[in-house]
C-alpha positions as CSV (number, residue, x, y, z in Angstrom):
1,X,0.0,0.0,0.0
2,X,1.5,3.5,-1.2
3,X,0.4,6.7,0.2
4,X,0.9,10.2,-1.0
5,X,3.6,12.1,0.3
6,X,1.1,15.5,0.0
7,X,-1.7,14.7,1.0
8,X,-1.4,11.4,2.4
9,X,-4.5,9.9,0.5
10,X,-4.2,6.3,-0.7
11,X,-2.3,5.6,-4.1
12,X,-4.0,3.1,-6.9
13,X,-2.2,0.1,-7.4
14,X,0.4,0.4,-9.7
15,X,2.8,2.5,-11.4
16,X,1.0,6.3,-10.4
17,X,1.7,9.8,-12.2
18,X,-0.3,12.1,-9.7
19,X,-2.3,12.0,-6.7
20,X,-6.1,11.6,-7.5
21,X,-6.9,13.1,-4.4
22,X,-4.4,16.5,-4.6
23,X,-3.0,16.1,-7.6
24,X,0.7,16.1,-6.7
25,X,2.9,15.0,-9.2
26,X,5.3,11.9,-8.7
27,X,7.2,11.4,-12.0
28,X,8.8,14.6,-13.8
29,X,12.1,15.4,-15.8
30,X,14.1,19.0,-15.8
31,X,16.1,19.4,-18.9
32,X,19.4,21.4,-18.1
33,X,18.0,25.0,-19.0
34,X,15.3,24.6,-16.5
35,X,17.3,23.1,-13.9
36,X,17.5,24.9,-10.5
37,X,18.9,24.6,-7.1
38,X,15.8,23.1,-4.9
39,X,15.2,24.9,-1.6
40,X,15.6,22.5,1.0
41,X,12.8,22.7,3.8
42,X,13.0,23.3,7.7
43,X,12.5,20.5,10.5
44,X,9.5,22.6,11.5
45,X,7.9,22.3,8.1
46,X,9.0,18.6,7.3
47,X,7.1,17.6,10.6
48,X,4.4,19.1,9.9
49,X,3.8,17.8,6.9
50,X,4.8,14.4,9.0
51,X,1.8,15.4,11.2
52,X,-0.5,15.8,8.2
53,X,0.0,13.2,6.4
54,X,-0.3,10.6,9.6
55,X,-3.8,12.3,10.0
56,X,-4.5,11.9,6.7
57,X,-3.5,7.7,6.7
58,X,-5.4,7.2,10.2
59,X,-8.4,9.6,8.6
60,X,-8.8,6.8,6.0
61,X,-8.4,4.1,8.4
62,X,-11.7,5.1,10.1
63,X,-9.6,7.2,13.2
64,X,-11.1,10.8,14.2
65,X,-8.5,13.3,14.5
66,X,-7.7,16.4,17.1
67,X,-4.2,17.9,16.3
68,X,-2.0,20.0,18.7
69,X,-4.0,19.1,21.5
70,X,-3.0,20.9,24.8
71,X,-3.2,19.1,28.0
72,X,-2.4,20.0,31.8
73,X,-0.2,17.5,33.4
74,X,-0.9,17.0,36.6
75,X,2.1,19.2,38.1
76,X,0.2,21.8,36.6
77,X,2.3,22.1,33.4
78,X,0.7,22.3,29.8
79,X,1.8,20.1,27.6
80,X,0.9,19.1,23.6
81,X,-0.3,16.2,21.7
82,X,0.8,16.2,18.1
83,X,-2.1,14.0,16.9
84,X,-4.5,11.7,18.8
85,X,-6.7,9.7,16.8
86,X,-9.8,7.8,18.4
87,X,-11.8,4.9,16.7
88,X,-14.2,3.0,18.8
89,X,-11.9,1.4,21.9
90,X,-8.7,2.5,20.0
91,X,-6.6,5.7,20.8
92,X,-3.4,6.9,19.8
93,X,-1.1,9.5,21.0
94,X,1.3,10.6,18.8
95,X,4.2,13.1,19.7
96,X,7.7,14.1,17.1
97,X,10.5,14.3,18.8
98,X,13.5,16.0,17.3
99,X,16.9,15.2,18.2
100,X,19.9,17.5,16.7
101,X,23.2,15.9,16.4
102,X,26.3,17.7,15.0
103,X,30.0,16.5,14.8
């Protein structure tokens, strides 16, 4: 089973072009005089893209969703859920954690 990496909807079987959901493009070519230097995202915005499409895969596996949910500990601290999906008896908490490491 493939997923998009956009949207996160669920790919046909077989070799796929585009997303039928979004429309995001999979296969392309850049001849030399259109080639350019590719901006290379953030953490912040690769996880939440992460975050997005994990909602969208649980979404279409019958979950319900409630993103950056803030709870208080009982310390008294607030704290924040990335993603917790609930279907019938089943609940998951999902947090990202990001670890830098440099040489």
């Amino acid at each position: 089973m493939k997923f998009c990496s956009e949207c996160g909807s669920e790919l046909l079987v077989g070799p796929t072009k585009f997303c039928h959901n979004c429309g995001a493009k999979f296969w392309y070519t850049i001849n030399d005089s259109e080639r350019r230097e590719i901006e290379q995202p953030n953490i912040y915005s690769l996880g939440v893209k992460l975050e997005q499409m994990v909602e969208q895969i649980l979404k279409t596996k019958g979950f319900s969703i409630e993103s950056r949910l803030k709870l208080t500990g009982e310390s008294g601290a607030t704290h924040e859920i990335d993603v917790l999906a609930k279907r019938e008896t089943d609940v998951l908490a999902i947090e990202w954690y990001y670890v830098s490491i440099t040489k």
